[in-house]
C-alpha positions in Angstrom: 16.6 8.8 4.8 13.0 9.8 4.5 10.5 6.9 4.1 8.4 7.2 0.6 4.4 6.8 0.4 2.4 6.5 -2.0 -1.4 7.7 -1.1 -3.7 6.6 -3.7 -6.9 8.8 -4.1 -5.1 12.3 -3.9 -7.9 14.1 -4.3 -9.5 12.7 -1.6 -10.4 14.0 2.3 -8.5 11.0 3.8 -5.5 11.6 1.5 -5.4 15.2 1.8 -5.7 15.3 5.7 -2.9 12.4 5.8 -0.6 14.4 3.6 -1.3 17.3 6.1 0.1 14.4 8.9 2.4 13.4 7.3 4.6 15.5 4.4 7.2 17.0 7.7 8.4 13.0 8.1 7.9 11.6 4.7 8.4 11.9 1.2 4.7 11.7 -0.3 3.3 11.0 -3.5 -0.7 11.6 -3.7 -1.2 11.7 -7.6 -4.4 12.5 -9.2 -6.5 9.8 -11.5 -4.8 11.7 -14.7 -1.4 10.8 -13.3 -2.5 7.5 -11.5 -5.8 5.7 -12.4 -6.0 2.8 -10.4 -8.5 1.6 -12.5 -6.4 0.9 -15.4 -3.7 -1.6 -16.0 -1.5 0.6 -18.2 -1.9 3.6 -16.0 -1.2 1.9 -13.0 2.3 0.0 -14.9 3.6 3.2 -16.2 3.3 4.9 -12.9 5.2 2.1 -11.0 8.1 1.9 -14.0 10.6 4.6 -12.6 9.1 4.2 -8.9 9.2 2.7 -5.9 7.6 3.0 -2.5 8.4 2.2 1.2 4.8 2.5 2.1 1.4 2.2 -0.3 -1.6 3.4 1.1 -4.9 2.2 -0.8 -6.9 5.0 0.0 -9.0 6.0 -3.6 -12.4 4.6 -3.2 -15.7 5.5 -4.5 -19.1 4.9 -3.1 -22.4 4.3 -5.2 -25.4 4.0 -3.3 -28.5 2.0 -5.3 -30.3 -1.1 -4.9 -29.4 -3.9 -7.2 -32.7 -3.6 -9.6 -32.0 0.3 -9.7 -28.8 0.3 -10.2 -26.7 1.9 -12.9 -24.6 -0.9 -14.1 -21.6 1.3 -14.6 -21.8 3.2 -11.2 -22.0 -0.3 -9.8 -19.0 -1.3 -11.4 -17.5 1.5 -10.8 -17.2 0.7 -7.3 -15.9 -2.5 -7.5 -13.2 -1.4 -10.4 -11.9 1.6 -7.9 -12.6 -0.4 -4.3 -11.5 -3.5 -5.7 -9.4 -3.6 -8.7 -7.9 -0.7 -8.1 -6.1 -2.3 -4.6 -5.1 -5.3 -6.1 -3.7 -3.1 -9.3 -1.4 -0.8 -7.3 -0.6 -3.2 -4.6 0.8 -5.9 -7.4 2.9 -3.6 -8.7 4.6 -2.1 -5.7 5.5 -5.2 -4.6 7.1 -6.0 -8.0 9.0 -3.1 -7.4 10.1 -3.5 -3.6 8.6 -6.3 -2.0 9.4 -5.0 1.5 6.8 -2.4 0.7 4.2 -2.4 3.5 0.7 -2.1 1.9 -1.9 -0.1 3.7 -5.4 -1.1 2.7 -8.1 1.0 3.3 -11.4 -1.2 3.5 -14.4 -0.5 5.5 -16.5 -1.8 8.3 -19.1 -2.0 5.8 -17.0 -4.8 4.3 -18.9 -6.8 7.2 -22.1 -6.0 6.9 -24.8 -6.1 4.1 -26.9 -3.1 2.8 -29.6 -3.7 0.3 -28.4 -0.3 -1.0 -24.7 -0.6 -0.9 -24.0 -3.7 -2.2 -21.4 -2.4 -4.5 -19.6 -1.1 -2.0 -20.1 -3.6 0.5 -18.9 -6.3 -2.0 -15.1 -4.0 -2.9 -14.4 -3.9 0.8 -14.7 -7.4 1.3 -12.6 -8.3 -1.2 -10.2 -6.0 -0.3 -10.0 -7.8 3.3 -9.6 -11.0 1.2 -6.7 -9.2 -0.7 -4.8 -8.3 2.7 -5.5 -12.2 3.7 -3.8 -13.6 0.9 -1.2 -11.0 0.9 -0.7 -12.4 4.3 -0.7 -15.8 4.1 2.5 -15.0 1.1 4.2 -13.2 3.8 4.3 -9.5 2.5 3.9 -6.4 5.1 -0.1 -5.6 5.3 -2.5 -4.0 7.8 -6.4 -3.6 6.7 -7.8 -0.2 8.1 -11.9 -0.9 8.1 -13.3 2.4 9.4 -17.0 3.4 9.8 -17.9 6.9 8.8 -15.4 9.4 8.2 -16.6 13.3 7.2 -15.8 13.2 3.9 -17.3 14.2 0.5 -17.8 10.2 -0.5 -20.4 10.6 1.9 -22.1 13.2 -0.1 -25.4 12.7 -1.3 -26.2 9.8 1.5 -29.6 9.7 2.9 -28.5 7.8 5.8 -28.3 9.3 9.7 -25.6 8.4 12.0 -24.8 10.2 14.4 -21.4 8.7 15.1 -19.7 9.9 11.9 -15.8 10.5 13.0 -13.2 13.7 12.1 -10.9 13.2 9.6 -8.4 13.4 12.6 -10.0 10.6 14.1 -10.5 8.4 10.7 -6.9 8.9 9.8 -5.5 8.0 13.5 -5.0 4.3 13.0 -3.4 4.9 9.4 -1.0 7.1 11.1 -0.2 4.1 14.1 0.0 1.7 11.4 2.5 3.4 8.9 4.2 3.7 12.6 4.6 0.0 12.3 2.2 -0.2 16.1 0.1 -2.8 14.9 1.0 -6.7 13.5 1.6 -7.7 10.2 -1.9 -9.2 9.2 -3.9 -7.1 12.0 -7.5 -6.2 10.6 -7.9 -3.6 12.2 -11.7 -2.2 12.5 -12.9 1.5 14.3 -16.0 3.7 14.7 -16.1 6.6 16.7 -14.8 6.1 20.4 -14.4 2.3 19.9 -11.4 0.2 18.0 -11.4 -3.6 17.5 -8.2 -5.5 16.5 -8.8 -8.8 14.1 -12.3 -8.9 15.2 -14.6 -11.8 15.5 -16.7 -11.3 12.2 -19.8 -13.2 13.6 -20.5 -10.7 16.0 -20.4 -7.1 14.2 
């Protein structure tokens, strides 16, 4: 029987290119925020009441770039509501529903640094590290992807150069070796272009 997986974030690049990967060995569900918003309890609890997953794959995320004294307070929020909440939302509930399920969260290896300009978004990724930890430590099935950048259109809009921003093939690469179960329950697991780093030492990235 065919594995389910749930992809949150179905309008997204990283969804749609892992749907691409993925739909000849898997059932897949990518649903849209007016069929799933992540954000909201209700939406989330009516989603999950005639479902269940084999595979949950935190993927929506949203990215709002402004320092702290320009900020927009409800962009800012945003971010951590989508990032943040979101996870823990949809992740709670699967398990509720099949606690086997093996929860994929997609954090970021911003979650280890500090920008004065994406604190928002720095601040939802590092919590959703902390998330994976504790989903851990009460034995449930997680991996924590924490890529750098990927080409896709939450990038939009960025001032910032780098020069090392990956494919979509290559940002969805260790999603598709952890849904393959290659990596250890727990494993952080954090990549940039040409260079991966299992469980890394935080103090020095």
């Amino acid at each position: 029987m065919m594995k389910k997986i749930l992809i949150t974030g179905g309008n997204g690049d990283l969804a749609k290119m892992l749907i691409k990967q993925l739909s000849d060995s898997y059932i897949i569900e990518a649903p849209l925020r007016d069929e799933l918003d992540v954000t909201s309890i209700n939406s989330v609890d009516q989603f999950f009441k005639n479902r269940e997953f084999d595979i949950v794959i935190n993927s929506a995320g949203t990215l709002y770039s402004s320092t702290i004294i320009d900020s927009d307070p409800e962009l800012w929020i945003k971010d951590i509501n989508v990032n943040l909440i979101g996870t823990y939302l949809v992740t709670r509930s699967a398990l509720l529903k099949n606690k086997d399920t093996l929860i994929i969260n997609i954090s970021s290896t911003a979650a280890f640094n500090s920008y004065n300009d994406w604190t928002s978004y720095c601040s939802s990724k590092a919590g959703v590290i902390k998330i994976s930890q504790g989903l851990q430590k009460d034995n449930y099935n997680v991996v924590t992807l924490c890529p750098g950048a990927i080409d896709t259109k939450l990038r939009d809009g960025l001032s910032i150069i780098n020069s090392n921003v990956m494919t979509l093939e290559e940002g969805t690469a260790p999603i598709i070796k952890a849904i393959a179960l290659e990596y250890n329950n727990g494993d952080i697991i954090f990549y940039r272009k040409n260079m991966l780093e299992i469980n890394p030492n935080y103090n020095q990235l």
